[in-house]
N, CA, C and O atoms as a DFTB+ gen file, in Angstrom:
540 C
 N C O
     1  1      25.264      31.674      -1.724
     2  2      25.133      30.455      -0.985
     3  2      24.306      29.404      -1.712
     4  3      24.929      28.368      -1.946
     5  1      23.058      29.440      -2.115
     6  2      22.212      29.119      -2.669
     7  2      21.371      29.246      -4.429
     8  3      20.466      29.963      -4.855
     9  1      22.063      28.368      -4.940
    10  2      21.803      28.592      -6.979
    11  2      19.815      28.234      -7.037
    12  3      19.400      28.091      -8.187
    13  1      18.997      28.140      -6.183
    14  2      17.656      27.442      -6.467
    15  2      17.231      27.475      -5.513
    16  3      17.292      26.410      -4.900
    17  1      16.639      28.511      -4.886
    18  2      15.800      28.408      -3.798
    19  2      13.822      28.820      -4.233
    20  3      13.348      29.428      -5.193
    21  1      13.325      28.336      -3.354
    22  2      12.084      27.617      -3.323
    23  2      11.112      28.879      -2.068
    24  3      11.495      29.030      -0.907
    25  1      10.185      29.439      -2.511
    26  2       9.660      30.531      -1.468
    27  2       8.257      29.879      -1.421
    28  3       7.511      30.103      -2.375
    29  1       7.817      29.083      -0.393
    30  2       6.410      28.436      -0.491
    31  2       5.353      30.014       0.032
    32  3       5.920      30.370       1.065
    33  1       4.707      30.559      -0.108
    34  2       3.428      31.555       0.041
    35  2       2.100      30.782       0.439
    36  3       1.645      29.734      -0.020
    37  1       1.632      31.596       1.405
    38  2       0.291      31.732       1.670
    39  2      -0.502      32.453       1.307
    40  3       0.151      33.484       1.146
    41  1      -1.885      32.752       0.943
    42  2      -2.783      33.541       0.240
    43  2      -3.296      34.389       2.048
    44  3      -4.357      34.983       1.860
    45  1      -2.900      34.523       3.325
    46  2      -3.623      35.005       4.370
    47  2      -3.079      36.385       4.993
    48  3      -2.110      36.871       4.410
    49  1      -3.556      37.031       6.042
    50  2      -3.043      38.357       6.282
    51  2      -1.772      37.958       7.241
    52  3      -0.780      38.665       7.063
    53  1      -1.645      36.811       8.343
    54  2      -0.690      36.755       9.095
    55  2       0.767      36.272       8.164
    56  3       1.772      36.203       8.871
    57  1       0.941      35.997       6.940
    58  2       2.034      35.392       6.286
    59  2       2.738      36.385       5.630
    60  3       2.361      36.658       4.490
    61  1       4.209      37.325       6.364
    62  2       4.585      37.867       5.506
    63  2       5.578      37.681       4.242
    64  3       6.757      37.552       4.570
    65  1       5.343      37.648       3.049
    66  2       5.640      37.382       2.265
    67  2       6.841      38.041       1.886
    68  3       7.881      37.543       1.457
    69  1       6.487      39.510       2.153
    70  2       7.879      40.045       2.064
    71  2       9.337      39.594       2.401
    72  3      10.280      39.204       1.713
    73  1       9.076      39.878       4.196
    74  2      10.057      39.096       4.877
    75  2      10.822      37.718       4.274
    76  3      12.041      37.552       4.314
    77  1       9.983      36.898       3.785
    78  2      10.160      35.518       3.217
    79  2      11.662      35.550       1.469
    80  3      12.647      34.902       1.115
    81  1      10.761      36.870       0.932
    82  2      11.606      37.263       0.028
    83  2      12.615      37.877       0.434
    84  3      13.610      37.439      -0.143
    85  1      12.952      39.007       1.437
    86  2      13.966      39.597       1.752
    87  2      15.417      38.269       2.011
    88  3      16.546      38.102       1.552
    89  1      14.414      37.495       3.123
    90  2      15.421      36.208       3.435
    91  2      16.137      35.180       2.539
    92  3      17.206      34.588       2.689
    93  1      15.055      35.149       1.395
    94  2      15.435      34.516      -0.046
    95  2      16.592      34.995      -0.803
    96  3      17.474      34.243      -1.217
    97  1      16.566      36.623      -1.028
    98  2      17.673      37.465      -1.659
    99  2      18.955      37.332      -0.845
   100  3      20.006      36.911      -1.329
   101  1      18.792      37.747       0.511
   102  2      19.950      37.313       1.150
   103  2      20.647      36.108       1.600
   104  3      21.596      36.132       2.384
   105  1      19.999      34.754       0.931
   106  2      20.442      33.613       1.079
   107  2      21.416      33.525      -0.588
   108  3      22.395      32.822      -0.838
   109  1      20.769      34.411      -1.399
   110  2      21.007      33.633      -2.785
   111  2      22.239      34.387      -3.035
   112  3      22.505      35.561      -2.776
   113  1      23.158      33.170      -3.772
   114  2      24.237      33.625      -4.919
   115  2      23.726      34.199      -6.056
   116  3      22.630      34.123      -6.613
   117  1      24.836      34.841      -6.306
   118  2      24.724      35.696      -7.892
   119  2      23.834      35.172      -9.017
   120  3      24.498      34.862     -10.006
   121  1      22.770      35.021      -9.121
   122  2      22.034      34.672     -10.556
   123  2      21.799      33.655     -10.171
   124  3      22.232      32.595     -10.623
   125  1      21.130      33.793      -9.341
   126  2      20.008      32.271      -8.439
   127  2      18.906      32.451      -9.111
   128  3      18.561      33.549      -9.549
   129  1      18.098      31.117      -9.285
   130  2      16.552      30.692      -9.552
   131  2      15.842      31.187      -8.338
   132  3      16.126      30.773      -7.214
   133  1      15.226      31.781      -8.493
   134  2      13.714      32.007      -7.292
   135  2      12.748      31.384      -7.519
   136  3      12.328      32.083      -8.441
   137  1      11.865      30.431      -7.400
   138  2      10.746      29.597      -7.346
   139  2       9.606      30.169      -6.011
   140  3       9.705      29.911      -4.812
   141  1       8.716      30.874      -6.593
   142  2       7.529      31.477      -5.635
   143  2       6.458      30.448      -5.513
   144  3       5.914      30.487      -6.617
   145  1       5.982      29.746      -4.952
   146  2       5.097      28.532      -5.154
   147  2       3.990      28.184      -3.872
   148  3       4.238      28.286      -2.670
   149  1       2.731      27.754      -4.483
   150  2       1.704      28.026      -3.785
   151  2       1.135      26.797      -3.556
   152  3       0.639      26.468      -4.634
   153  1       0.905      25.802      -2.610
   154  2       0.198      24.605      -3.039
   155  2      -1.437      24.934      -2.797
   156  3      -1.673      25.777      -1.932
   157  1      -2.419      24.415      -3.399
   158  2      -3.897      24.198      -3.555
   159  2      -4.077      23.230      -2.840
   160  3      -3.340      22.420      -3.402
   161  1      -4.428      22.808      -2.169
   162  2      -5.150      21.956      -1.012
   163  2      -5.953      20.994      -2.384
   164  3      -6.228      21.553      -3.445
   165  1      -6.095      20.283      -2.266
   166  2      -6.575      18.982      -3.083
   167  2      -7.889      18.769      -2.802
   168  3      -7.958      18.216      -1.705
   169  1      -9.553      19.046      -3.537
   170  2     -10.504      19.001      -3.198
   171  2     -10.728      18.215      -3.297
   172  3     -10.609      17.840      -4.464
   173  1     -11.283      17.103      -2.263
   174  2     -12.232      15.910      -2.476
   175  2     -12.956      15.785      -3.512
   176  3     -12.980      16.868      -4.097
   177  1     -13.555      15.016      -4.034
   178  2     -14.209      13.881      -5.259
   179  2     -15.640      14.266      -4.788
   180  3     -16.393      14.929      -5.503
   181  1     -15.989      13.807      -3.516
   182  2     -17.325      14.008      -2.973
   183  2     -18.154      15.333      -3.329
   184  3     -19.313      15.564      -3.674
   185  1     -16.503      16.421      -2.970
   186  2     -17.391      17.498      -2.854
   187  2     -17.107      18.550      -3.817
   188  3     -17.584      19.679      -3.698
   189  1     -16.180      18.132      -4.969
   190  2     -16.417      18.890      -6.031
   191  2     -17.614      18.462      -6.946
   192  3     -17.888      19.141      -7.936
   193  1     -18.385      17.252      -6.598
   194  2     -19.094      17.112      -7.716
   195  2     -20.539      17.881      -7.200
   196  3     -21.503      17.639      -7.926
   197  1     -20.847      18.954      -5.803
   198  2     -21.670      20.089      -5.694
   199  2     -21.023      20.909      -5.804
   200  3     -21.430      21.876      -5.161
   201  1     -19.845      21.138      -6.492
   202  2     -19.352      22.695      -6.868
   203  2     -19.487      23.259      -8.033
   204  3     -18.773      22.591      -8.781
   205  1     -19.906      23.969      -8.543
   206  2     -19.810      24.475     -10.293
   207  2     -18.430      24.362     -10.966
   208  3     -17.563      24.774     -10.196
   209  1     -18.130      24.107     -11.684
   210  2     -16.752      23.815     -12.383
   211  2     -16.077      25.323     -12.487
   212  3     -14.983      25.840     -12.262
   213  1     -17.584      25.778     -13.037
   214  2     -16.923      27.383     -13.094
   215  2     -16.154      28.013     -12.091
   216  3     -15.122      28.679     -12.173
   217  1     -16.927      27.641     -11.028
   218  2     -16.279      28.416      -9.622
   219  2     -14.963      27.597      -8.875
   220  3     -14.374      28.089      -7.913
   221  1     -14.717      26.699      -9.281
   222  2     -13.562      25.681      -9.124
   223  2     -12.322      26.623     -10.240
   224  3     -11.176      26.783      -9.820
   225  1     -12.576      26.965     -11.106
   226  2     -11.469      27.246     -12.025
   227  2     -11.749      28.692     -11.955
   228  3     -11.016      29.317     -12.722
   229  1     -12.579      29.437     -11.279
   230  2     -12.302      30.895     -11.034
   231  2     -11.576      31.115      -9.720
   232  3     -10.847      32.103      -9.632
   233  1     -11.704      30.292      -8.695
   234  2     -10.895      30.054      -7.800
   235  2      -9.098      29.585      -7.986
   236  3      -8.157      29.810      -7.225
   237  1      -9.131      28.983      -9.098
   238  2      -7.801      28.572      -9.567
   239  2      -6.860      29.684     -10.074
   240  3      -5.733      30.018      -9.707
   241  1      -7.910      30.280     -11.304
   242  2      -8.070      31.593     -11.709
   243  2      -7.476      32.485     -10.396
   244  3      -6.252      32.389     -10.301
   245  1      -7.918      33.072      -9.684
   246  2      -7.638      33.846      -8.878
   247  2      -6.126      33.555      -7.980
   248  3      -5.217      34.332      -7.689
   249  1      -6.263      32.489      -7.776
   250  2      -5.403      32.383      -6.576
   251  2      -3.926      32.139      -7.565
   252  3      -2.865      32.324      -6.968
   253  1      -3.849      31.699      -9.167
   254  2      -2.616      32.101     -10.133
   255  2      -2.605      33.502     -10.525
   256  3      -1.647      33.800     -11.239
   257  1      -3.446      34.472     -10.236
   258  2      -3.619      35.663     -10.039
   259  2      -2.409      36.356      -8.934
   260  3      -1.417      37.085      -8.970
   261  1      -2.942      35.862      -8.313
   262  2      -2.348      36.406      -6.521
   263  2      -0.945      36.298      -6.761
   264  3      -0.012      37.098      -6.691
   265  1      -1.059      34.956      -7.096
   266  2       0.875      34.011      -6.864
   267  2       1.731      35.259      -7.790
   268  3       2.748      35.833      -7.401
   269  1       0.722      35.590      -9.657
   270  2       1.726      36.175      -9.934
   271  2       2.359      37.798      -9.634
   272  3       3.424      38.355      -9.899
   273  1       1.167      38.180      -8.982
   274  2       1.182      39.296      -8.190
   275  2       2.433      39.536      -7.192
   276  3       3.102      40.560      -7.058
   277  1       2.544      38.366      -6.570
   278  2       3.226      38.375      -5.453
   279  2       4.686      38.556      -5.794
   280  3       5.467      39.496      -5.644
   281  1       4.824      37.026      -6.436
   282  2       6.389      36.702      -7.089
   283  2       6.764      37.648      -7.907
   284  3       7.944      37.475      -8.214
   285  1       6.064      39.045      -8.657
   286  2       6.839      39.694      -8.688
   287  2       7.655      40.859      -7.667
   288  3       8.539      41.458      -8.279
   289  1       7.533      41.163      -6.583
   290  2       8.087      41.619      -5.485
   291  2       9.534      41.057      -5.627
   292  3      10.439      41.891      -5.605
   293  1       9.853      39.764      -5.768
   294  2      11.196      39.154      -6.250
   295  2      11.973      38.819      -7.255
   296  3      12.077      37.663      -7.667
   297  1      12.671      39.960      -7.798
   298  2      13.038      39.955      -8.873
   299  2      13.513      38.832      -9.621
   300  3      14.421      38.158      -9.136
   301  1      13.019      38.532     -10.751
   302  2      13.270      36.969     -11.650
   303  2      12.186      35.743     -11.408
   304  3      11.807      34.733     -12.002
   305  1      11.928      36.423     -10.212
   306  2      11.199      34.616      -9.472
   307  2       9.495      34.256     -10.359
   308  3       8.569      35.033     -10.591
   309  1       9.626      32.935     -10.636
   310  2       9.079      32.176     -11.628
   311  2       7.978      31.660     -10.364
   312  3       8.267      31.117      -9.298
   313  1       6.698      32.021     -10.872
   314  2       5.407      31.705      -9.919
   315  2       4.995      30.164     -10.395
   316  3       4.965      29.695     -11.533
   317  1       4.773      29.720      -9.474
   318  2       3.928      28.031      -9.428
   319  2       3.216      27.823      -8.677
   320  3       3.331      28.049      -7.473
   321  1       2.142      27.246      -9.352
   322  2       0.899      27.050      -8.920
   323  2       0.141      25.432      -8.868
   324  3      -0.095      24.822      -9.911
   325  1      -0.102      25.015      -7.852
   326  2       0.326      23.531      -8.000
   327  2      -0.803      23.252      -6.853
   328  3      -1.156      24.003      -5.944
   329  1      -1.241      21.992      -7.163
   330  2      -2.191      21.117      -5.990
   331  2      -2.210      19.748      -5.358
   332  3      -2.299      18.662      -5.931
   333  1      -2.095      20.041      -3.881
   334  2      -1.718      18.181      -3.304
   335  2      -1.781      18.902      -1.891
   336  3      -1.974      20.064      -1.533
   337  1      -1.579      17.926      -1.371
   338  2      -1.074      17.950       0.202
   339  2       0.139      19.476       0.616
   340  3       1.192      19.240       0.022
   341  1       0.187      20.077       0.962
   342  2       1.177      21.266       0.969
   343  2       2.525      20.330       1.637
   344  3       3.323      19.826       0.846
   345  1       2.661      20.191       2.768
   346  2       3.970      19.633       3.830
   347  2       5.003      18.827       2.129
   348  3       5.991      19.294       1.564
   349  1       3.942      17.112       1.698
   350  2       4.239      16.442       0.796
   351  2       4.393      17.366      -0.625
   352  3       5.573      17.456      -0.964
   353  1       3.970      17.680      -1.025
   354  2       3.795      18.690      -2.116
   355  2       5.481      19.086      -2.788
   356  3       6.281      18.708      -3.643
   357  1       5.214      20.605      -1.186
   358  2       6.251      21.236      -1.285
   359  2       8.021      20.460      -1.234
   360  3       8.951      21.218      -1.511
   361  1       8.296      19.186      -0.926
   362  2       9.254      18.093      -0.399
   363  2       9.335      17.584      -1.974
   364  3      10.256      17.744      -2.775
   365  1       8.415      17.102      -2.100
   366  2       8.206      16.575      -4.066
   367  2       8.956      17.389      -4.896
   368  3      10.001      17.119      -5.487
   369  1       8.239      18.533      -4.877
   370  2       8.604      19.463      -5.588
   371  2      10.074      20.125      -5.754
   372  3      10.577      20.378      -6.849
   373  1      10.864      20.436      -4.133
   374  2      12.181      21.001      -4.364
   375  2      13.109      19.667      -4.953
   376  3      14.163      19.792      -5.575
   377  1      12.495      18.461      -4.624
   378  2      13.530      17.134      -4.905
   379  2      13.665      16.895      -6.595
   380  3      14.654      16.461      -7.185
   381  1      11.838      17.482      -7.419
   382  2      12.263      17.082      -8.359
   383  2      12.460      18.169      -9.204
   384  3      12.054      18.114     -10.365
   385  1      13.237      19.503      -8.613
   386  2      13.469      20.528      -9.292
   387  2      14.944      21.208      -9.051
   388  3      15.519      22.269      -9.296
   389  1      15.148      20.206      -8.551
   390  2      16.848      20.452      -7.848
   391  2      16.822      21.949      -6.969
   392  3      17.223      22.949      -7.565
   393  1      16.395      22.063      -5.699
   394  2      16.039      23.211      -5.332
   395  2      16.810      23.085      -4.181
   396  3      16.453      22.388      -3.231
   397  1      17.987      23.805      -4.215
   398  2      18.989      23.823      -2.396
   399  2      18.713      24.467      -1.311
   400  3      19.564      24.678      -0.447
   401  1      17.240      24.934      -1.208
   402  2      17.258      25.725       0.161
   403  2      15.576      26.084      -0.097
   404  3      15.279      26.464      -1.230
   405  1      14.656      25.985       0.770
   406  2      13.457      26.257       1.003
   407  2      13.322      27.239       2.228
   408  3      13.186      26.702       3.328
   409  1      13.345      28.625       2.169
   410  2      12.517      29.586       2.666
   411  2      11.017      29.550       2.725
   412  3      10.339      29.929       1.770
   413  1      10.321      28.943       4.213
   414  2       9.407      29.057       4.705
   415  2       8.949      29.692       6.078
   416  3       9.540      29.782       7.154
   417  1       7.591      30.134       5.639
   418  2       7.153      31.109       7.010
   419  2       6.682      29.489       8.017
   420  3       6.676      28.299       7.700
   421  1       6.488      29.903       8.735
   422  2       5.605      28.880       9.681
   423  2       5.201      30.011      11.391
   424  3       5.784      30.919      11.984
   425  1       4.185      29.407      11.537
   426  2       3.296      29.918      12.784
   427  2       4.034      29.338      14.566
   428  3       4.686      28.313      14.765
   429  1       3.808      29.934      15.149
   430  2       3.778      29.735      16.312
   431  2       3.202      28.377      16.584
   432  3       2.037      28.301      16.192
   433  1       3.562      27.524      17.015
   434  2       3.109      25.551      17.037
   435  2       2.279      25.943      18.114
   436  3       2.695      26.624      19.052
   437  1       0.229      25.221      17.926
   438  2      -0.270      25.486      18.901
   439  2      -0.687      23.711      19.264
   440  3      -0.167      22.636      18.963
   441  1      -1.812      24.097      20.006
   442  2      -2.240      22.472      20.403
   443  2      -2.278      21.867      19.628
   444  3      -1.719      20.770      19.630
   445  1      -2.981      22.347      18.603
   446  2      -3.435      21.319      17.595
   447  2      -2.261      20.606      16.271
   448  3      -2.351      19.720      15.420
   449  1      -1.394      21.405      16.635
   450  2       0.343      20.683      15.742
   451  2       0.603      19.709      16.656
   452  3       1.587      18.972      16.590
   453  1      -0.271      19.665      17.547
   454  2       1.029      18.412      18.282
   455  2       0.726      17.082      17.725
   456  3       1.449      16.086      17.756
   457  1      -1.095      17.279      16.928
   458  2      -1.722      15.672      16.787
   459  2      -1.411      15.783      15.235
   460  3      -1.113      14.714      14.703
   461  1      -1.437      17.050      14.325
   462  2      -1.583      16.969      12.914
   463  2      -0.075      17.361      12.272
   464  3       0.479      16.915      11.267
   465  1       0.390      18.412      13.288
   466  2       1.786      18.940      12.725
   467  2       1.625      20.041      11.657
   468  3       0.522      20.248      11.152
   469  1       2.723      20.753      11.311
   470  2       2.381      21.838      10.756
   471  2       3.199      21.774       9.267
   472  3       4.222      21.088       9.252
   473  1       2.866      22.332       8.250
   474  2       3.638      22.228       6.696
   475  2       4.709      22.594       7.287
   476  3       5.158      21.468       7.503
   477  1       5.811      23.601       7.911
   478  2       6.516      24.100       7.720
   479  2       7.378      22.532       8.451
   480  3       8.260      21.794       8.013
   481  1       6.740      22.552       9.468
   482  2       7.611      20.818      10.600
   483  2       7.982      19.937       9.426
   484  3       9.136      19.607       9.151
   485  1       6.852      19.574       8.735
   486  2       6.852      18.416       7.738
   487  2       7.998      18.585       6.796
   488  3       8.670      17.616       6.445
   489  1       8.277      20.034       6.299
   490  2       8.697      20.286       4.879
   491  2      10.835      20.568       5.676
   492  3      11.881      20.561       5.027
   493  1      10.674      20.722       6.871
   494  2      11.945      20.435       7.665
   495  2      12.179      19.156       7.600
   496  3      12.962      18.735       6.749
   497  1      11.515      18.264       8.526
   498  2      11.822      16.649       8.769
   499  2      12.463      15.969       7.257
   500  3      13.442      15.232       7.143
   501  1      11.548      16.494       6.170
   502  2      11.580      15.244       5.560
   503  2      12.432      16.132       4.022
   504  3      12.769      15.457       3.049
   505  1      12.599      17.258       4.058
   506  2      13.296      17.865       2.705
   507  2      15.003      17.513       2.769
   508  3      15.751      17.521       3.747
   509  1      15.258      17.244       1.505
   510  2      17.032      16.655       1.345
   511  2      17.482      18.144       1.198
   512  3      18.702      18.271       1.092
   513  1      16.965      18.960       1.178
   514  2      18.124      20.204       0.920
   515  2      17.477      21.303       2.137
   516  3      16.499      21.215       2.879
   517  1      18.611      22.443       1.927
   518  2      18.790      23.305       3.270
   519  2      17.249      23.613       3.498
   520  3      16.456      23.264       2.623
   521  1      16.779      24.282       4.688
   522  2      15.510      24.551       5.227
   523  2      15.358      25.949       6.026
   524  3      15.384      25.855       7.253
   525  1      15.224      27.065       5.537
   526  2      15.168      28.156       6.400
   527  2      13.470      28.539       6.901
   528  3      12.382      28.656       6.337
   529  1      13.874      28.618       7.952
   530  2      11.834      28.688       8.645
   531  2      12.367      29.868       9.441
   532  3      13.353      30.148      10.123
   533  1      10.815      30.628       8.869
   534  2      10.956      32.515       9.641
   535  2       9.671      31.954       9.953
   536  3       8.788      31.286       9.415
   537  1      10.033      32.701      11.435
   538  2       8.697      33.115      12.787
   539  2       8.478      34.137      12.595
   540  3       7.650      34.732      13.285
Protein backbone atom coordinates (compact mmCIF):
# COMPACT_ATOMS: atom_id res chain seq x y z
CA UNK A 1 0.00 0.00 0.00
CA UNK A 2 2.52 2.31 1.22
CA UNK A 3 6.49 2.85 -0.50
CA UNK A 4 7.56 5.50 2.75
CA UNK A 5 6.06 5.38 5.79
CA UNK A 6 7.04 7.54 8.80
CA UNK A 7 6.79 5.81 12.64
CA UNK A 8 6.94 9.00 15.02
CA UNK A 9 8.14 7.27 18.83
CA UNK A 10 7.98 8.33 22.20
CA UNK A 11 10.79 7.80 24.76
CA UNK A 12 7.63 6.86 27.77
CA UNK A 13 6.17 3.58 29.30
CA UNK A 14 2.43 4.24 28.01
CA UNK A 15 3.65 4.39 24.05
CA UNK A 16 3.66 1.12 22.46
CA UNK A 17 6.08 1.09 20.01
CA UNK A 18 5.73 -2.23 19.00
CA UNK A 19 2.17 -2.12 18.09
CA UNK A 20 3.10 1.11 16.02
CA UNK A 21 5.63 -1.12 14.05
CA UNK A 22 3.45 -4.14 13.67
CA UNK A 23 0.84 -1.52 12.00
CA UNK A 24 3.72 -0.04 9.88
CA UNK A 25 4.69 -3.66 8.36
CA UNK A 26 1.21 -4.32 7.64
CA UNK A 27 0.53 -1.09 5.90
CA UNK A 28 3.78 -1.41 3.76
CA UNK A 29 4.37 -2.68 0.15
CA UNK A 30 7.15 -4.85 -0.82
CA UNK A 31 10.50 -2.94 -0.11
CA UNK A 32 9.08 0.10 1.65
CA UNK A 33 11.27 2.85 3.47
CA UNK A 34 10.59 2.77 7.27
CA UNK A 35 11.50 6.12 8.86
CA UNK A 36 11.55 5.65 12.93
CA UNK A 37 11.69 9.31 14.12
CA UNK A 38 11.77 11.10 17.35
CA UNK A 39 11.22 14.85 17.72
CA UNK A 40 13.30 16.77 20.74
CA UNK A 41 11.20 19.38 22.10
CA UNK A 42 13.21 22.62 21.33
CA UNK A 43 14.93 24.10 24.55
CA UNK A 44 14.53 27.63 25.20
CA UNK A 45 17.55 30.20 24.92
CA UNK A 46 16.79 31.32 28.54
CA UNK A 47 17.22 28.12 29.88
CA UNK A 48 19.89 26.39 28.18
CA UNK A 49 22.24 29.01 29.04
CA UNK A 50 21.91 27.28 33.10
CA UNK A 51 22.40 23.97 31.59
CA UNK A 52 25.93 22.42 31.10
CA UNK A 53 26.46 21.81 27.43
CA UNK A 54 27.69 18.57 28.52
CA UNK A 55 24.46 17.44 29.86
CA UNK A 56 22.49 18.95 26.86
CA UNK A 57 24.48 16.64 24.41
CA UNK A 58 24.46 13.61 26.82
CA UNK A 59 20.85 13.92 26.76
CA UNK A 60 20.95 14.08 22.91
CA UNK A 61 23.43 11.34 23.26
CA UNK A 62 21.04 9.15 24.93
CA UNK A 63 17.84 9.71 23.56
CA UNK A 64 19.85 8.83 19.61
CA UNK A 65 20.70 5.92 21.73
CA UNK A 66 17.12 4.83 22.47
CA UNK A 67 15.76 5.81 18.81
CA UNK A 68 18.49 3.41 17.53
CA UNK A 69 17.60 0.77 19.83
CA UNK A 70 14.16 0.91 19.01
CA UNK A 71 14.09 1.22 15.08
CA UNK A 72 15.79 -1.76 15.07
CA UNK A 73 12.67 -3.94 16.10
CA UNK A 74 11.73 -2.86 12.33
CA UNK A 75 13.45 -4.36 9.94
CA UNK A 76 15.42 -1.75 7.49
CA UNK A 77 13.96 1.26 9.33
CA UNK A 78 16.42 4.27 9.29
CA UNK A 79 16.31 6.14 12.91
CA UNK A 80 15.94 10.12 13.05
CA UNK A 81 16.58 12.19 15.44
CA UNK A 82 15.47 15.68 15.08
CA UNK A 83 14.34 18.92 17.19
CA UNK A 84 11.30 21.51 16.93
CA UNK A 85 7.85 21.56 17.84
CA UNK A 86 6.72 17.66 17.47
CA UNK A 87 2.76 18.17 15.82
CA UNK A 88 4.91 20.95 13.16
CA UNK A 89 8.05 18.97 13.05
CA UNK A 90 6.66 15.70 12.28
CA UNK A 91 4.17 17.48 9.06
CA UNK A 92 7.68 19.20 7.81
CA UNK A 93 9.31 16.35 7.83
CA UNK A 94 6.97 13.59 5.94
CA UNK A 95 6.34 16.64 3.22
CA UNK A 96 9.96 17.09 2.75
CA UNK A 97 10.81 13.42 2.56
CA UNK A 98 8.11 12.24 0.36
CA UNK A 99 6.58 10.06 3.10
CA UNK A 100 2.82 8.44 2.15
CA UNK A 101 1.51 7.40 5.36
CA UNK A 102 2.38 8.37 9.07
CA UNK A 103 1.76 5.69 11.74
CA UNK A 104 1.12 7.41 15.02
CA UNK A 105 0.27 6.42 18.61
CA UNK A 106 -1.83 9.13 20.27
CA UNK A 107 -3.52 9.13 23.90
CA UNK A 108 -6.92 9.19 24.97
CA UNK A 109 -7.91 13.33 24.36
CA UNK A 110 -8.21 14.72 27.95
CA UNK A 111 -9.20 18.29 29.18
CA UNK A 112 -6.35 19.75 28.54
CA UNK A 113 -6.32 18.85 24.38
CA UNK A 114 -9.22 20.75 24.12
CA UNK A 115 -7.15 24.30 24.78
CA UNK A 116 -3.53 22.96 23.44
CA UNK A 117 -4.45 19.85 21.26
CA UNK A 118 -2.50 16.90 20.93
CA UNK A 119 0.69 15.96 18.26
CA UNK A 120 -1.13 13.16 16.98
CA UNK A 121 -4.66 15.84 16.17
CA UNK A 122 -2.12 18.29 14.71
CA UNK A 123 -0.03 15.79 12.59
CA UNK A 124 -3.85 14.48 11.16
CA UNK A 125 -5.34 18.05 10.41
CA UNK A 126 -2.56 19.37 8.72
CA UNK A 127 -0.31 16.23 6.98
CA UNK A 128 -0.79 15.89 2.87
CA UNK A 129 -0.34 12.19 3.03
CA UNK A 130 -2.27 9.12 4.59
CA UNK A 131 -2.51 9.26 8.60
CA UNK A 132 -2.90 6.09 10.66
CA UNK A 133 -3.48 6.92 14.59
CA UNK A 134 -3.45 3.74 17.10
CA UNK A 135 -5.27 4.11 20.55
Amino acid sequence: MYKHILVPVVFDEDHDTQASFEIARTLADDGAKFTVIHVLEAVPAYFTAEIPSKLLEKSHDDAAKSLAQRAKSLPGASPVLISGHAGRTLVEYAEEHDVDCIVIASHRPGFGDLFLGSTAARVVRHAKCSVHVIR
